[in-house]
C-alpha angles and dihedrals in degrees: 000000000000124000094265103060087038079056101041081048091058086047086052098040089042083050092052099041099048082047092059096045086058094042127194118043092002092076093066095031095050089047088068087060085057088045102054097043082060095049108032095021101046105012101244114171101238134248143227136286118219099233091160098056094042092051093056085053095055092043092049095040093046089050095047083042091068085039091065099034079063107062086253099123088050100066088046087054092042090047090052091043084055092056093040089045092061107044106042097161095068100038084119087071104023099052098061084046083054096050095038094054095043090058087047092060098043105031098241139076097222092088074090094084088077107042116041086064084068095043090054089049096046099054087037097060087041088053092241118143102260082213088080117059092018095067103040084042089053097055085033084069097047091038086058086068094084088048099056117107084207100038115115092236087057098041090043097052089046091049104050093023076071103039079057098058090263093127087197122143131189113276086054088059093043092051091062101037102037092067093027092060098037080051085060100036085055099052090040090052087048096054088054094049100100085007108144126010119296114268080244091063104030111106102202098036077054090054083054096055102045093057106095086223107042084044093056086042092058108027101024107082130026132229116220137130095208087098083071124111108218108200127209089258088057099055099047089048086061083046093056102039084049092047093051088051086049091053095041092056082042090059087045095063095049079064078062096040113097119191125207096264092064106252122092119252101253083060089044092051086040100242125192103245117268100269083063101043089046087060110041088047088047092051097044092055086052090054091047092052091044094044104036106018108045099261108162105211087211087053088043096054084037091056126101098237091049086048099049089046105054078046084067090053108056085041097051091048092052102045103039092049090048091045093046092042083060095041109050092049089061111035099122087052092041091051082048105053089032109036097081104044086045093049089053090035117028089162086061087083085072086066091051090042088048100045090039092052090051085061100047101032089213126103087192088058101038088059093043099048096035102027098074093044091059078051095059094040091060110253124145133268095237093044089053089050095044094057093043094112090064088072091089104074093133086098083076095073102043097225108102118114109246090055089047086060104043091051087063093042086062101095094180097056095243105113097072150158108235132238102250085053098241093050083087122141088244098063097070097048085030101055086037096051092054104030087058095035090053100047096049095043083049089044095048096050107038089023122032098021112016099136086060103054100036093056092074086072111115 
């Protein structure tokens, strides 16, 4: 590795890490900076940008932004508080199922924002430690991405697995992360079972509580959305965002079905490829929402899940095109250092997917800037789908978003960033729910059903 591209990796790698200090749009934005030092500074020639994947985020998010515009999102929400609601006890368990398949519906983990008030409500008038439930549900909706079939990680493996000769879709991703990363949620909610001390025994949740004003701030007032009226309009804009998914994964599976005469049936109707079909359905939901369900378009592009969204983009589009930029230019060097480890060691590529994820705090990104370059090294198509789920390490700093949040959710104190910075409440479910997701979705597809896998490969 010579000096310059030790130099043009610590650009990239700056570019990456003041991004991520500034959070939101500045991870896409500082990454130009980046950008534009590798190609005018240093001629490289420049990379590039990952539109298809960008345009399937702005056609899902614009879709899950009328959803929610609609009132849609509430009765989800409404419909998940009802089942946590009634069984307490088991909100440790039940709360990251909640979240996860929440982020699995509508493509992004910032539904979280609704519902963790009311998960925190919920474990600290049953006296159960919020920390609990509150961390593991927290990385459970950030662990649902790669197991959307709209999310852009998803979107984005499927796209340029196949560009790369992997003739995977998405049905075939989401059977191996689907039960690899509920593997790893339920291990992770196991370990925080009894995880901390009881609020009964915890001294300084007990200081807390004996203070008259901290006492009225956490048990004074209740969090809940079942004072919410749903109208008509709401619910069948929930019918009509869950029957265009239901069309999308149906179109997925005419890119499985072979006819007699050899070539699948999407091929034999003569079906767009998926990144098209992904789009026009999405839109059209959104249409429908806005047309028939109430869906101000003004209240849909207000809205959190519209916002973050758009967010993705520009930092997908930033990323991705830095990292590539790098990449591409470098390809023959990077096989040569690489290609060996990766040939001994093909599961290696998780730990690049993890660490580069810490530092771009976007499982979109980290597939579209890293996925084509295993490619490149060599390493199969069913290793690379069996580690996805190693693509979410942002957990690891506790800046991201979701957990912000939930640490001020958390009425009682107990959901917390450490002092020491990485002694946060999110590393333990966090470490476990990946470790475990990584090595089952490795093991089902190199292990347990590699013949079937592997026979997608072109």
């Amino acid at each position: 590795m010579s000096l310059v591209m030790i130099i043009e990796l610590l650009i990239v790698l700056a570019a990456l890490y003041v991004g991520s200090r500034y959070g939101s749009l500045a991870l896409g934005a500082i990454s130009g900076i980046g950008l534009a030092i590798l190609v005018f500074g240093f001629g490289l020639k420049p990379g590039t940008p990952p539109t298809d994947v960008i345009y399937i985020i702005i056609a899902a998010v614009t879709c899950a932004g009328t959803l929610q515009a609609s009132g849609g999102m509430d009765w989800m929400i409404q419909i998940a508080e009802k089942m946590l609601r009634k069984h307490p006890d088991h909100i440790t368990f039940l709360a990251p199922l909640v979240t996860f398949f929440l982020t699995v519906l509508v493509g992004t983990g910032h539904v979280v924002y609704t519902i963790m008030p009311i998960i925190c409500d919920i474990a600290l008038k049953k006296n159960i430690r919020p920390e609990r439930p509150c961390a593991v549900a927290s990385v459970a909706s950030q662990v649902g991405i790669t197991c959307s079939p709209i999310a852009a990680a998803v979107v984005a493996f499927v796209t340029i697995s196949n560009a790369n000769g992997y003739m995977v879709s998405i049905p075939q991703v989401l059977m191996v992360t689907i039960p690899a990363c509920l593997c790893g949620l339920i291990c992770a909610a196991a370990a925080s079972y009894r995880r901390g001390k009881d609020l009964d025994n915890d001294p300084e949740f007990l200081k807390r509580k004996a203070d008259p004003e901290l006492n009225r701030f956490m048990y004074g007032s209740s969090a809940t959305t079942l004072d919410k009226v749903i109208t008509p309009s709401a619910k069948a804009s929930v019918y009509i965002f869950l029957f265009a998914i239901l069309v999308i994964v149906g179109f997925a599976f005419c890119q499985m079905i072979h006819v007699p005469s050899g070539e699948t049936l999407a091929k034999a109707i003569n079906l767009p490829k998926m990144n098209i079909n992904i789009q026009i359905i999405m839109l059209m939901a959104a249409a429908c929402n806005i047309m028939f369900c109430k869906a101000a378009p003004k209240a849909a592009v207000g809205g959190a899940v519209w916002q973050s969204g758009m967010v993705a983009v520009v930092a997908i589009y930033g990323i991705a095109w830095l990292a590539d930029t790098y990449f591409s230019n470098y390809m023959d060097e990077m096989k040569m250092m690489l290609g060996g480890i990766v040939e001994a060691y093909p599961w290696a590529i998780a730990v690049v997917f993890f660490l580069v994820s810490v530092l771009i705090n976007s499982q979109g990104a980290v597939v579209v800037a890293m996925l084509p370059l295993a490619y490149q090294l060599g390493i199969a198509g069913p290793v690379l789908l069996g580690v996805l789920p190693s693509v979410y390490g942002y957990f690891f700093i506790p800046n991201y978003p979701s957990d912000i949040a939930t640490v001020n959710f958390d009425r009682s104190g107990t959901t917390k960033i450490g002092k020491y910075l990485l002694n946060h409440s999110f590393m333990l479910p966090g470490l476990i729910s990946t470790i475990v997701a990584t090595v089952v979705g490795y093991l089902i597809t190199t292990v347990f059903f590699p013949g079937y896998f592997a026979s997608f490969v072109s």
